[in-house]
Steps between C-alpha positions, in 0.01 A plus 500: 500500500171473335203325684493128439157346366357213528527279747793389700511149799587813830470876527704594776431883654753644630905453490592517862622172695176316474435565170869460351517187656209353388571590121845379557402166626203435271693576187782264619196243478454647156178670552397793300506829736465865381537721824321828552731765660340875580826632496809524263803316424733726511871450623595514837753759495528555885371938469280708734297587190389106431468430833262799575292436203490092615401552857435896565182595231213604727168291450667298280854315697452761830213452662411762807245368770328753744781519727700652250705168441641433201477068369746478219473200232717418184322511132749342316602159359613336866288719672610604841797250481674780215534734864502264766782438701550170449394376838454123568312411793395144601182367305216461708432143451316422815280823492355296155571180598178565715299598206537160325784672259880342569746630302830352685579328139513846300698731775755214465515571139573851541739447736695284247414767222549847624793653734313554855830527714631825755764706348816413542724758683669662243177606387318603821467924460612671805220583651358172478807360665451804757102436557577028598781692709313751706183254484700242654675664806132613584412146506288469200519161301599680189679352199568501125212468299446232203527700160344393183875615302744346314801669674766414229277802300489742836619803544615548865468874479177520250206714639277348232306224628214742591470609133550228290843284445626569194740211530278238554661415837167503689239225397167651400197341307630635133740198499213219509320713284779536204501139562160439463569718138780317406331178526168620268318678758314848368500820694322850445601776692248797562189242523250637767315173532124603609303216591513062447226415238271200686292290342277228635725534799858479335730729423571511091705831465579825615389843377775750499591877338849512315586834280132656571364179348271249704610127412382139590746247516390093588650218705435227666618609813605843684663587766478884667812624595459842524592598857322542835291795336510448127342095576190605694425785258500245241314259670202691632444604111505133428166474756707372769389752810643518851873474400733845554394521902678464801886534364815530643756731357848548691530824666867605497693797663818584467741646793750686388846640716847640441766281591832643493695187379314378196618771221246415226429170571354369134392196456229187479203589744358296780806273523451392870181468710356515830172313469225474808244247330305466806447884494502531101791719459771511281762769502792508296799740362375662207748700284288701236659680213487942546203536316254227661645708820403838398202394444430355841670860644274693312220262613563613867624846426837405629597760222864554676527151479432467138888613384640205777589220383859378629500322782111468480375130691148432379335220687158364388242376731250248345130376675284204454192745456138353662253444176269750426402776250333483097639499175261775352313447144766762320772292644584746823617371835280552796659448841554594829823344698376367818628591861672167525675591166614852662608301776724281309646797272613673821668215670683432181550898505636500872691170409701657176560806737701309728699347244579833338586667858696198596710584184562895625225573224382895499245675357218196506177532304212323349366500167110479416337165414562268199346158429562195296411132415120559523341187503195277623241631271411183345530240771570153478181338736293802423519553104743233404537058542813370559573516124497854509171448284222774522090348503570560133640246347871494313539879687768489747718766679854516602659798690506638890100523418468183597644463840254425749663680802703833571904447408697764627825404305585448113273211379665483125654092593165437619328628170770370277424173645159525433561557221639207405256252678238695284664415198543126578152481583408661156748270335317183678144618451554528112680176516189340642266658299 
């Protein structure tokens, strides 16, 4: 699509939850929205190939901090949500309640709008039904975990979550976006937005580079969406400094062992849970397609391992990481995981061991470190009101940038319903105006 010109009423940057649902919602108002997205449009067709070039592009979707891990984001329309798996985990409504920001009224919504519900049985893979088993008899409060699917679409035996759905059985930001189209909103895909322009205090635009060309586009309002490191990037070019420090990312591992009795065992990751909130661990089955595992193997130099895959039980160990580390000027990660996060990382470790050995599993190993859902780069208290509103005025942000505090699981419900007390603020603001 060519650039729009002119001027439009909200630029929205960024397609992932926060963004998609804020174009959704204000063009249901009938407000005029043209959304900036940095990466492409293409089809979800569920292949390695897309899903490496989404999430797997060094310095660009992979980024590698000095401990050698790798933080892996989405650049595409949905964002992260295209390769997520779909998790739902409870909004945390009383961690903002206490920072003047309820949004009881809008997870309420989603609950009456999107499917957040376990999977039923028939579609529980095997080696999620054998992970809540094993977890159990050790005494672990484990159980199913809430899915964003509709599992009428499902495929009990897919392996495709991970890479895409290409039968839109998994609910990812692209569906409030084609929404948002469908009801007048404007999109351009390969937009590299570069900075807000400000004037007397207000933000009037953005400034962004689309087919080697640098274009200005005007609104009356706009609203950064670009991610827990595309946001602060933007925003200290815009003259806001001191955003992009003291982040939290995820750090995951993945335990892997041979269990005799599983066979293959395709089918939708992390479909039951043990989670210790007081301790900030979450660790989960996680069934990854052959390729995403060779990877890993390689990773570790398990290379006899590389050619396994039946039988195969991958379990993924997820820590609420302390805050800490820099976004760098170029857009590189620098961090260092604390002791307290090895600590975590290794009782999660010992804890997936013991439900692998309590399953006869052989052959147990570790893979190196990944990390996701970076966030808390452009705080809410520190850098934002309880609008989501920057010191500039009519410059707001909405994604995990925003979230005050460390997380530790999946925070799309909690952006998504930001997302939509955002846009009824914008739609009341203009309204008043």
């Amino acid at each position: 699509m060519k650039s729009p010109k002119g001027e439009t009423d909200v630029i929205v940057v960024g397609s992932g939850p926060g963004g998609a649902t804020v174009a959704r919602d204000l063009t249901k108002s009938g407000k005029k929205v043209v959304i900036l997205e940095r990466g492409d449009n293409k089809p979800v067709k569920g292949t390695f190939k897309q899903f490496a070039n989404g999430c797997f592009v060094p310095g660009r979707s992979l980024l590698i901090t000095q401990q050698a891990l790798g933080m892996v984001r989405g650049l595409t329309t949905g964002g992260s949500s295209i390769y997520y798996c779909g998790c739902e985990f409870k909004p945390l409504v009383t961690m903002l309640k206490s920072y003047n920001i309820d949004i009881a009224q809008e997870v309420s919504e989603i609950y009456d709008e999107l499917p957040t519900a376990p999977l039923s049985d028939e579609l529980m893979p095997p080696a999620g039904q054998m992970f809540l088993k094993s977890a159990r008899e050790l005494g672990y409060d484990c159980h199913k975990m809430n899915k964003f699917i509709y599992q009428e679409k499902c495929r009990a035996s897919c392996e495709l979550c991970s890479y895409g759905c290409p039968y839109d059985a998994k609910w990812n930001a692209r569906f409030f976006v084609n929404e948002a189209l469908k009801d007048g909103a404007e999109m351009v895909n390969g937009a590299k937005v570069d900075k807000v322009i400000i004037e007397n205090g207000k933000a009037i635009g953005v400034e962004y580079k689309h087919v080697r060309k640098v274009h200005r586009l005007f609104a009356e309002k706009t609203v950064i969406a670009a991610g827990g490191i595309g946001s602060p990037l933007i925003l200290r070019k815009s003259g806001i400094q001191g955003v992009g420090y003291d982040f939290f990312f995820d750090p995951i591992w993945f335990i892997l062992g041979k269990v005799k009795a599983l066979n293959e065992g395709r089918g939708i990751p992390m479909s039951a849970v043990v989670h210790l909130e007081k301790d900030g661990i979450v660790i989960t089955d996680f069934n990854m397609p052959h390729l995403i595992k060779t990877l890993f193997d390689l990773e570790v130099f398990q290379l006899k391992k590389v050619f396994s895959y039946q039988n195969i039980l991958p379990i993924m160990v997820k820590v609420r990481d302390d805050l800490g580390g820099k976004i760098t000027k170029r857009g590189f990660l620098s961090k260092k995981l604390t002791d307290n996060d090895w600590e975590k990382l290794k009782k999660g470790a010992q804890i997936s061991k013991r439900i692998l050995e309590n399953l006869g599993a052989t052959e147990i190993y570790k893979t190196w470190l990944l990390a996701a859902h970076p966030g808390g780069t452009v705080k809410i208290g520190d850098h934002l009101d309880e609008n989501l509103q920057t010191k500039y005025r009519d410059l707001y942000v909405c994604d995990a940038s925003v979230f005050p505090e460390k997380l530790g699981v999946p925070p799309t419900s909690t952006i998504l319903a930001l997302g939509k007390r955002l846009a009824r603020h914008l739609v009341e603001v203009s309204r008043g105006a």
